[in-house]
Phi, psi and omega in degrees: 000141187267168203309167189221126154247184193310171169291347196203055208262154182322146161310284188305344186285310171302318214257317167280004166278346177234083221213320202260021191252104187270312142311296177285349097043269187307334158272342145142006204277130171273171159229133172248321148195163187205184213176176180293092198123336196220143179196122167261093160270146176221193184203115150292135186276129165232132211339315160291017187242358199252164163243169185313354183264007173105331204266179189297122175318159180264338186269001172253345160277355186275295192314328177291280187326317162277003177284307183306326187281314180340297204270344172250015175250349175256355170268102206079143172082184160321137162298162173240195146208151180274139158240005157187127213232128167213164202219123174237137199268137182258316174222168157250161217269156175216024174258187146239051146200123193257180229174109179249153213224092156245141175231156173318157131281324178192141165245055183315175153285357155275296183224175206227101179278149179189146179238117192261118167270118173245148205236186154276186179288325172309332203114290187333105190295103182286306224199148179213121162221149172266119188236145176226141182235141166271149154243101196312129172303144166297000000 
């Protein structure tokens, strides 16, 4: 079974078990804090985040929102994985940092439902993804 942390483990605890998520890594995504259930990650937007019409690629707003799920469907308890993801884009951003909010809906011992909010610096609503997670069995 692979390593577990705690329900309610350090900013150093979180960033060296996802330390090794080498994509998001690579799109720039933080971890601001995270627990059993819960996770805030963000990204400073930077030129290589825009697509050609100027506004924020939709797979690095997408990619944030799923470093959050990672971490709060994978901190205390079983590991998970998604198994189905849907994203809906609401505006486009006019901050320069975007900040994914994800929390459970329900957490089962199998599967796991979570709602990822992603907003700006602004305030400003981007992005909502629906996610459902397996869970590895004891």
């Amino acid at each position: 079974m692979a390593k577990q942390l705690s329900d309610h483990p350090t900013l150093e605890e979180l960033n060296g078990f996802f330390g090794h998520d080498r994509f998001a890594e690579h799109a720039g995504c933080r971890i601001v804090e995270g627990s059993r259930d819960h996770a805030v990650c963000e990204l400073d937007i930077q030129d290589h985040h825009r697509n050609a019409l100027g506004n924020v690629m939709g797979g690095v707003i997408f990619t944030l929102a799923d470093f959050a799920l990672a971490i709060a469907s994978n901190t205390g308890g079983n590991p998970s994985v998604s198994v189905s993801s849907t994203i809906e884009y609401l505006s486009a951003s006019k901050g320069t940092r975007l900040i994914a909010t994800c929390n459970a809906d329900k957490s089962g011992r199998r599967l796991g439902f979570y709602t990822t909010d992603v907003t700006d610096d602004t305030g400003r609503r981007i992005a909502r993804v629906a996610a459902t997670v397996f869970r590895e069995s004891e």
